[in-house]
Each structure stands twice: as C-alpha cells, then as structure tokens.
C-alpha positions in Angstrom: 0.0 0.0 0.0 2.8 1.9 0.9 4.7 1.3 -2.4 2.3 2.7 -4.1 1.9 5.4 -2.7 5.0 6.4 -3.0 5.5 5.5 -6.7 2.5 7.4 -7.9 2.9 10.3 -10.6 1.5 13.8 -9.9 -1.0 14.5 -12.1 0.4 18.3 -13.0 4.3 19.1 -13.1 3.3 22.6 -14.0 3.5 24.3 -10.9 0.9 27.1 -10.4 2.5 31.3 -10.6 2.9 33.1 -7.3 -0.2 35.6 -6.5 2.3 38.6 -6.7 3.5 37.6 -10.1 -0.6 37.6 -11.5 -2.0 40.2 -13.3 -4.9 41.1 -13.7 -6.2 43.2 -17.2 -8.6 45.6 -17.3 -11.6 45.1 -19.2 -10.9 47.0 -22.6 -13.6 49.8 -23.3 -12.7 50.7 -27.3 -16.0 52.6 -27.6 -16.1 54.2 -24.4 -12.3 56.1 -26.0 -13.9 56.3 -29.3 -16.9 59.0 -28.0 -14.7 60.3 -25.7 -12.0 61.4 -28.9 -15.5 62.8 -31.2 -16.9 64.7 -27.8 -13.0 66.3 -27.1 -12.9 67.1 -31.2 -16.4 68.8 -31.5 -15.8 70.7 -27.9 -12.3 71.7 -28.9 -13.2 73.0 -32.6 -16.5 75.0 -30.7 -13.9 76.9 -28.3 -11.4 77.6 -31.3 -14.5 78.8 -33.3 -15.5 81.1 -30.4 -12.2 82.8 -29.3 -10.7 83.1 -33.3 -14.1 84.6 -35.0 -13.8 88.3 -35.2 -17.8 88.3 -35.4 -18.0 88.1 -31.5 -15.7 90.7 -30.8 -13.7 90.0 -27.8 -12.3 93.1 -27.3 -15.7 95.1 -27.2 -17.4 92.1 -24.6 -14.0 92.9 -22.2 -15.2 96.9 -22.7 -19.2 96.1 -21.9 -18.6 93.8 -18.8 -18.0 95.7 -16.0 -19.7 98.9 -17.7 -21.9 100.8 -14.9 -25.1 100.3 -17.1 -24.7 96.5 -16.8 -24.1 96.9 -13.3 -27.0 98.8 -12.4 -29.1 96.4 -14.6 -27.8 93.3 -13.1 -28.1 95.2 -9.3 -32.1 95.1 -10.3 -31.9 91.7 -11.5 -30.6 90.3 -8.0 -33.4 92.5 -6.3 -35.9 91.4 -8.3 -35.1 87.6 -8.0 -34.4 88.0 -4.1 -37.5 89.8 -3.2 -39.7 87.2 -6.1 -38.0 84.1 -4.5 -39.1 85.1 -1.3 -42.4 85.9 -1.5 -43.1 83.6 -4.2 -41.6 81.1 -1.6 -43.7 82.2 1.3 -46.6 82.3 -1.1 -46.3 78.7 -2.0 -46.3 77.3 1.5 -49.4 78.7 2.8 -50.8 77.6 -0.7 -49.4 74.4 -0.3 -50.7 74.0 3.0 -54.3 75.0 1.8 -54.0 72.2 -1.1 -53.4 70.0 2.1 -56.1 70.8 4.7 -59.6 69.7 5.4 -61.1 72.0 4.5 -62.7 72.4 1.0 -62.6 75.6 0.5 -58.9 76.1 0.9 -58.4 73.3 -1.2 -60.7 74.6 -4.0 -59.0 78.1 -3.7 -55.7 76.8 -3.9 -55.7 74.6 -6.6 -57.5 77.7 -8.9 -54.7 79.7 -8.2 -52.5 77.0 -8.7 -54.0 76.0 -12.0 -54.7 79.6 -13.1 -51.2 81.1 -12.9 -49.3 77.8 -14.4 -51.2 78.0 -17.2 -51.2 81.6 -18.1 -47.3 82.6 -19.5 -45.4 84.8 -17.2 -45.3 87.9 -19.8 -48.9 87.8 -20.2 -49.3 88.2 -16.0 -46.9 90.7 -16.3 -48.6 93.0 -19.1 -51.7 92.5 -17.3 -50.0 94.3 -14.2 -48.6 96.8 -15.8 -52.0 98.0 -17.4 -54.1 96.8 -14.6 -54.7 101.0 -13.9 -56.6 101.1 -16.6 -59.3 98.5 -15.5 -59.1 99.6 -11.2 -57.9 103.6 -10.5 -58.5 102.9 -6.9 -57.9 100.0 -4.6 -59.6 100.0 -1.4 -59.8 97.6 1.9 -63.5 97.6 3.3 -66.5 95.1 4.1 -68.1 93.8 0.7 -70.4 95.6 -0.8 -70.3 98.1 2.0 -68.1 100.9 3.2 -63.9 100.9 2.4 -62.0 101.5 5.2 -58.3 102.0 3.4 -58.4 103.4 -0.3 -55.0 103.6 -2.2 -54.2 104.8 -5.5 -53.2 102.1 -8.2 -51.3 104.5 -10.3 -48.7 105.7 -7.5 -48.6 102.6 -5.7 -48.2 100.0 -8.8 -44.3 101.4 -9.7 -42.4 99.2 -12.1 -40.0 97.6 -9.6 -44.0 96.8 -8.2 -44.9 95.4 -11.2 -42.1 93.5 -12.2 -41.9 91.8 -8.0 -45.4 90.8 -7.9 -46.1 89.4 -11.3 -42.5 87.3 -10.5 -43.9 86.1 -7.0 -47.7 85.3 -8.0 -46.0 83.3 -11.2 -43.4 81.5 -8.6 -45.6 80.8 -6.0 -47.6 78.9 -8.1 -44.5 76.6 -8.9 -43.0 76.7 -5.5 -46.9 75.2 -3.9 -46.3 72.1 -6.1 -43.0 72.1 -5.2 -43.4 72.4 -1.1 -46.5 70.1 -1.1 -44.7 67.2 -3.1 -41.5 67.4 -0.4 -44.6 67.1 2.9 -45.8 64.2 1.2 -42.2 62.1 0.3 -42.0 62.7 4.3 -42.8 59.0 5.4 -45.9 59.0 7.2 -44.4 57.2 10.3 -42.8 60.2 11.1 -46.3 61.8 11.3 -47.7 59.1 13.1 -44.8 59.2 15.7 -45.4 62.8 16.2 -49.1 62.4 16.8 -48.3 59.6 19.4 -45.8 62.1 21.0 -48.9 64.3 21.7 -47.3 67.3 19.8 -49.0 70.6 18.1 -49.6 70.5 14.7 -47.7 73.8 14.3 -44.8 71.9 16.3 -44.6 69.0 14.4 -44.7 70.7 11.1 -41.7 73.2 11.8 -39.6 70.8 13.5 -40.0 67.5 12.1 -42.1 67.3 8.7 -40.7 70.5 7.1 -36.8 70.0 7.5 -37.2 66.3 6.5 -39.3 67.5 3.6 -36.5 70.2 2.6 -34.2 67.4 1.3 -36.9 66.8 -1.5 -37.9 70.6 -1.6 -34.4 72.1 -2.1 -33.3 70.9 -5.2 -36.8 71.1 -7.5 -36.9 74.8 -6.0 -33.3 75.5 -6.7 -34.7 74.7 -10.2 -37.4 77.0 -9.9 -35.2 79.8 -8.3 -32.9 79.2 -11.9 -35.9 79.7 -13.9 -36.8 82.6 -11.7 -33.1 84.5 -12.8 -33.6 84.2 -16.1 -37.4 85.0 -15.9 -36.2 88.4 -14.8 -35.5 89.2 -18.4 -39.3 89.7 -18.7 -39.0 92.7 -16.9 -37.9 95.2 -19.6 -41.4 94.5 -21.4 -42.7 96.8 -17.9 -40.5 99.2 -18.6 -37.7 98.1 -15.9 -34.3 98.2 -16.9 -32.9 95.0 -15.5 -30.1 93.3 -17.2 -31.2 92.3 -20.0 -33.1 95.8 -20.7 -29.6 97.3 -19.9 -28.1 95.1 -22.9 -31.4 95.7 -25.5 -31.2 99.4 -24.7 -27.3 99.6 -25.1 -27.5 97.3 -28.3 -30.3 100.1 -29.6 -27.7 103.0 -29.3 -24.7 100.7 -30.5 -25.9 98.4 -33.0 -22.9 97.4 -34.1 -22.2 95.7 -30.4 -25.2 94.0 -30.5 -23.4 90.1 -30.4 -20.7 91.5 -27.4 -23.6 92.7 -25.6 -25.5 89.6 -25.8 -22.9 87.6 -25.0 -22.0 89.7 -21.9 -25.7 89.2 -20.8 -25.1 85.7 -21.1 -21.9 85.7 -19.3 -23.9 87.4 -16.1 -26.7 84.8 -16.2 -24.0 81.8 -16.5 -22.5 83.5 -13.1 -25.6 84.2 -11.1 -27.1 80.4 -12.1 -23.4 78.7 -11.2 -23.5 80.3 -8.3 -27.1 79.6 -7.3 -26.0 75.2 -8.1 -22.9 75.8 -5.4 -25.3 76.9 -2.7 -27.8 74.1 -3.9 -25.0 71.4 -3.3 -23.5 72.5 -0.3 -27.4 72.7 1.2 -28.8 69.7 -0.3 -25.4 68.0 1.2 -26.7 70.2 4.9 -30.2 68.1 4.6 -29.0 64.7 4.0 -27.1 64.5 6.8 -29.0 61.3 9.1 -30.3 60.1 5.8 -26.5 58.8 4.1 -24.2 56.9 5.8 -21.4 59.3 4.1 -22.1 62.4 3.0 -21.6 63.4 -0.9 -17.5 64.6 -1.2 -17.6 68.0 -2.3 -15.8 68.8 -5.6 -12.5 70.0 -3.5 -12.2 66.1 -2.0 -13.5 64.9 -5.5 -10.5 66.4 -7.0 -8.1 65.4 -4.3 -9.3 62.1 -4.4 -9.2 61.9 -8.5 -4.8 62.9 -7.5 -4.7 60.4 -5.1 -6.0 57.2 -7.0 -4.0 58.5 -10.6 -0.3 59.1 -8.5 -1.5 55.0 -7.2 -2.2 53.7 -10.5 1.0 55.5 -11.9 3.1 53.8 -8.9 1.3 50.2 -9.7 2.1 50.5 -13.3 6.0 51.4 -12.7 5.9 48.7 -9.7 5.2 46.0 -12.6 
C-alpha cells in the first residue's frame, strides 16, 4: 500500500505562478475612447470657433462687462429675484398647505390659483399688471359691498420695480406650492404618526419634524425653480424696468454694431448668477442629507483630491510592474 503510494505520478508538473507575479487586465472599453476622442474634437473646434471669429468681438465684450449700465441692470436683477424668490416662496407654502387641509374651500381656492397662474405665461401676468390702472384707478380695503375702510391709488402705488416683484412672486408661487406640497408628502408618514403619538402641536410637528425632512426633497426642484426665476427676470424690460437684459437691449439700440458682445456679456452674467445659485444648492442639499446617508456626498475640492490620489497609485502600480 505503501509502495504505491509512493510511486505514484503527480497528475500536474506545472507548478501554479505566485499571487504577486498575477496580473490582472482591465476590461478593454474601445467605444467608451472612441466617444470620448468625437466629444474632445467637437468641444475643442466650438472653443477655437469662439475665441478666433472676429464676429463676436472679444475686445468690445471685455469693454461692456463691467460697464456701470450693466451693473446697475444686473443690481435690479438680484433685487428682483431676491425679493420674487421670497415671496413667491412664502406664497407657496401657505398655498401648499391649503392644497393639504380639510377644508374644501382652501383646497378649491388653492388649486385655482395653482392652476390659473401655471397656465397663463409669465409675460402675459406681467402686461396685465402693468395696465391693470386702466381697469381699477382705486384700490380700497373695506367690508363687501359696503363701506372701504383703506383706499389707495393704483397708479402711485403700482411702480415698475411693483410690477415686475409681484407678477414674479404670483408666477413663482404657483410653482413653488407644487413644489413644497410634493416634499410634505415624500415625508414618510411614520414620522407623522410618531409625532401624533408624541402628543405634539400640529404647528410643532410641522416646523420641527415634517418640514426639515421634507427640505431634502424641496431644495433641489426649487433650486430649479429659483434658476428659472433669474432668467425670468429678463421679462421685466417688457414693464419698462431696466434690469439686465433691458440694460443690454437698450445699449445694443444705441450701438448696434455691439449687439453680439452685448448679448454675450448678458449671457456671461446669467452663467455666473445660475453657477452660483447650483454651489449653494450642493452645499445645502449636502446640509439636509445628513441622518439620511451613511457618508455624505464629497464636495468637488475632496472629489478632486481624491481623483490625485488614486491616478499618483495607478502610476506607482504600473511602474511597480
């Protein structure tokens, strides 16, 4: 028994590689390289078609950019969005709590407005403001029907900075109720069920558990809204307010022959403002999720540190073998 044993052949004389000396290849993506070279091509001939045609004239956009008429325009553009955005905000939470109450009446008023003011466009509201002298002189505060206690004059109180604030809020409020009352609802109705049990007031339980849990649904999709509110600003130069883009249309009606630099100096401010609005988004939306990731998102400093870190490893494995 022995004997044979000990006489037997290995089945295998080929003797398997050490771990270290294994490698192992990346899966080969030809087509991912192939869009990648068309997308770099198409991007790089766009930039070389934009800084070498004369046609956009570089030289006059440098002289427009920080001219004190742009400044002033773009000034009124940030006043109008602030003070539209927050109204229009406020607006849209009492309206979305309406849409959301027990009683019908609320809800019926609600979703008119609603429905009225998303389907009407924004420069039609707008216009209608801007002329609404002409149908009501007077506006007065009173009991129906009966005596008015305050009386104010349409034409002195309806300025265009008036105009331009409230057709911008009644427009974004619309939006914004849709907006708040879909974030209430993605709050899981365990948490409102908890609250109950805890015997707490409804005003209580919305400010300090539903609403911040409903922010992380309600930030971004009004971030959106509040981008669509900056460039709906340009509206405003149809009521006779001089915002940024009426600073650019009435600049490009003296100089007609800087109509393009102007334009693209209008579209240089709008590309700043929105970029700016999508940092604060991130670094909020990344505020809200805290309790509801196990790691929150890296923000694009750590993205880029981390991008270093794992290309100086792959250079060292690829020397190392």
């Amino acid at each position: 028994m022995s004997e044979s044993l000990g006489s037997a052949v290995p089945l295998s004389t080929t003797e398997p590689r050490p771990a270290a000396a294994q490698r192992v290849l990346p899966l080969r993506h030809p087509g991912r390289w192939i869009a990648s070279a068309i997308v770099l091509v198409v991007v790089t001939q766009i930039v070389h078609g934009l800084a070498t045609n004369p046609f956009f004239q570089w030289d006059r956009f440098q002289y427009w950019f920080l001219r004190p008429t742009i400044l002033d325009g773009l000034l009124i553009t940030l006043e109008v969005t602030l003070y539209s955005a927050v109204l229009g905000l406020l607006v849209g939470i009492l309206l979305a709590l309406a849409r959301l109450s027990q009683s019908p009446v609320l809800r019926a008023v609600s979703w008119v407005y609603i429905w009225l003011f998303r389907s009407v466009p924004l420069i039609v509201v707008l216009l209608f403001l801007y002329n609404f002298s002409a149908l009501y002189k007077t506006l007065s505060l009173g009991v129906p029907f009966g005596p008015a206690f305050l009386t104010f004059d349409e034409s002195r109180l309806a300025t265009d900075m008036v105009v331009a604030v409230v057709g911008l809020s009644l427009n974004e409020a619309a939006y914004a109720a849709e907006v708040v009352r879909g974030g209430i609802l993605s709050v899981d109705q365990g948490q409102h069920e908890a609250a109950s049990a805890l015997g707490l007031p409804k005003g209580y339980q919305f400010t300090r558990i539903v609403f911040p849990q409903a922010l992380r649904s309600i930030t971004p999709n009004y971030v959106n809204q509040l981008i669509g509110l900056i460039k709906g600003t340009s509206l405003v130069f149809y009521v006779s307010l001089l915002d940024l883009f009426g600073s650019v249309q009435s600049m490009g009606s003296t100089y007609p022959g800087d109509i393009v630099p102007l334009l693209l100096v209008a579209t240089a401010w709008y590309l700043i403002l929105t970029s700016v609005v999508s940092v604060v988004q991130f670094y909020v939306e990344r505020y809200y999720s805290r309790g509801a990731l196990r790691s929150l998102p890296p923000t694009p400093l750590q993205k880029v540190r981390t991008g270093l870190r794992d290309l100086r490893a792959r250079v060292r494995k690829e020397a190392a073998t």
